[in-house]
C-alpha positions as CSV (number, residue, x, y, z in Angstrom):
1,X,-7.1,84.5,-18.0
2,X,-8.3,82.0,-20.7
3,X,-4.5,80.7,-20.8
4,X,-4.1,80.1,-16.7
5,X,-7.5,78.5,-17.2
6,X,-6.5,76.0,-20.0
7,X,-3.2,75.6,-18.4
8,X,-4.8,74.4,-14.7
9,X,-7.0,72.2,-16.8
10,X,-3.8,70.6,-18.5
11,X,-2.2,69.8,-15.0
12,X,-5.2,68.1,-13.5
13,X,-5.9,66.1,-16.8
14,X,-2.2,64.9,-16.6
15,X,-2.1,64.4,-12.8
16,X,-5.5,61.8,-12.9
17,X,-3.1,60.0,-16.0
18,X,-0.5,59.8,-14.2
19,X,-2.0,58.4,-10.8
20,X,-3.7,56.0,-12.6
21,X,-0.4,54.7,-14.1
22,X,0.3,53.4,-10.7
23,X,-2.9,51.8,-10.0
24,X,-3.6,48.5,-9.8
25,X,-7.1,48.3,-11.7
26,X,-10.2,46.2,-10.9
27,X,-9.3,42.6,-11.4
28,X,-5.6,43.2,-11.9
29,X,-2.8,42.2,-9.7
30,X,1.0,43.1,-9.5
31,X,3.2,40.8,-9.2
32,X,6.9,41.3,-6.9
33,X,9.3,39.1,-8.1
34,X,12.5,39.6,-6.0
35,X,12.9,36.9,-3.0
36,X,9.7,34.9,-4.5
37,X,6.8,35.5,-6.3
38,X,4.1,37.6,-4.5
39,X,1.0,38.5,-6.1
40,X,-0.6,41.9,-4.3
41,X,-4.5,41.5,-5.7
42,X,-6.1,45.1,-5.0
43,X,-9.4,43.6,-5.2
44,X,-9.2,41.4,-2.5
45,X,-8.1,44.3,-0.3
46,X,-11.0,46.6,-1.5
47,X,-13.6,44.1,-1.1
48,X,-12.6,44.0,2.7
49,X,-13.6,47.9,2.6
50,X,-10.1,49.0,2.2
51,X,-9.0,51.8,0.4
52,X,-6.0,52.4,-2.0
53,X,-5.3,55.9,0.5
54,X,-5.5,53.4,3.4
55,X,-1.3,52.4,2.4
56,X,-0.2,54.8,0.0
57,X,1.3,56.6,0.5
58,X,1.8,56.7,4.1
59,X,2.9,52.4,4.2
60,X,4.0,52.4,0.7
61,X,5.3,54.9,-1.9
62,X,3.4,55.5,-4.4
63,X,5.8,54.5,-7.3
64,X,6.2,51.2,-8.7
65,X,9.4,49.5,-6.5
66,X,9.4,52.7,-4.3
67,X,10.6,50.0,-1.1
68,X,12.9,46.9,-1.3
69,X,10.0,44.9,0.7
70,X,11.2,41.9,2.7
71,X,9.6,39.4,5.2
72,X,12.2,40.8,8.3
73,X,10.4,44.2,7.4
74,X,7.0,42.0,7.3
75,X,7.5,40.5,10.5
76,X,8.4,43.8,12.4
77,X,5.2,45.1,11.2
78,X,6.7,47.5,8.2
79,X,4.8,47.8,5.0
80,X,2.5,44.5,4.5
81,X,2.9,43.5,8.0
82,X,1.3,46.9,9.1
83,X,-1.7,44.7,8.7
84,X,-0.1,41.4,8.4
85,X,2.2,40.8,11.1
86,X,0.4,38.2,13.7
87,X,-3.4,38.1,12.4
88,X,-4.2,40.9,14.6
89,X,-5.9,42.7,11.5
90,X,-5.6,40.2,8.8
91,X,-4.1,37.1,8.1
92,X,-0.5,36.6,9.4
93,X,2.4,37.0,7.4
94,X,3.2,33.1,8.7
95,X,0.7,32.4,6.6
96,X,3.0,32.5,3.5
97,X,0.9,30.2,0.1
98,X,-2.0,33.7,0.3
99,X,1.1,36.0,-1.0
100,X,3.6,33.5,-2.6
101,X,2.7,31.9,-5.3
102,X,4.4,29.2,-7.5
């Protein structure tokens, strides 16, 4: 019994390690390089009350480059344009300098 015990304690301890490896910490950003530089801040987006279960992983995977995320996909409401596609929710995807950056 002590050994199922120590085991189940092992899994959960590694489980909380590894979904923080894919978190984007307080005051941290990630960056997506591929088709321009866009700069995700997951501050921002949880000082507008949302969540990080809000997206993930029902919008977007939970791995690092899970989706090959482009502004088509954007505009046709798929992954950032959930929320970003006209303004409806948040600012439009039109709205291009508050993602890309130089």
């Amino acid at each position: 019994m002590k050994k199922i015990f120590v085991f189940a304690i092992v899994v959960v301890v590694s489980f909380a390690l590894a979904m923080t490896a894919f978190a984007v910490p307080a005051g941290k950003t990630v960056e997506y390089a591929k088709g321009g530089k866009v700069v995700f801040d997951g501050k921002a987006h949880a000082d507008k009350g949302l969540k990080c279960a809000d997206c993930h992983p029902g919008v977007f995977a939970m791995k690092k480059g899970g989706a090959a995320i482009t502004m088509k996909d954007i505009n046709a409401g798929k992954f950032c344009g959930t929320c970003h596609k006209d303004g409806g929710k948040a600012f439009g995807a039109k709205d291009c300098a508050k993602c890309h950056k130089k």
